[in-house]
Steps between C-alpha positions, in 0.01 A plus 500: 500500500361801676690689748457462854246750686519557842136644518344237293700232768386683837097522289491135439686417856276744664162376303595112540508521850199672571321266260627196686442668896140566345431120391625361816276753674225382327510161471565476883134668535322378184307192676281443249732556242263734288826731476771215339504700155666772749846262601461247278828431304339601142364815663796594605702361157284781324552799788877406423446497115346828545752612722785469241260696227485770755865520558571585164282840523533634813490898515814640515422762745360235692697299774514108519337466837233769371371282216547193637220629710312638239558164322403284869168688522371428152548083609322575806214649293575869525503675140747416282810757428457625184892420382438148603204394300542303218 
């Protein structure tokens, strides 16, 4: 078993929340539903899976809360952070 990472903790913490403030957000002003891929339980299931892959490469000069921003834009359909592509 790995070791236990603060930083990779506080990124997931960090991006988890923001991913689940986001869906409630949304689904409370998606009438017409045309934005369910967005908080849908699968959606999210793969922002998480994604999540985890990022966690395992984030920069080392880099702070948690710093990526987990960079990470949190690319979901919301800013560019992708190069370390966290697969």
């Amino acid at each position: 078993m790995s070791e236990f990472s603060w930083k990779k903790f506080q990124f997931i913490s960090e991006v988890q929340t923001a991913l689940i403030a986001n869906a409630i957000n949304v689904a409370k002003h998606d009438e017409d539903s045309t934005q369910k891929h967005d908080y849908s339980g699968t959606g999210l299931l793969i922002d998480m899976d994604n999540a985890f892959y990022a966690a395992e490469r984030i920069p080392s000069g880099m702070t948690a809360h710093e990526a987990a921003c960079q990470f949190y834009g690319g979901c919301k359909g800013e560019a992708w952070p190069s370390w966290a592509l697969r």
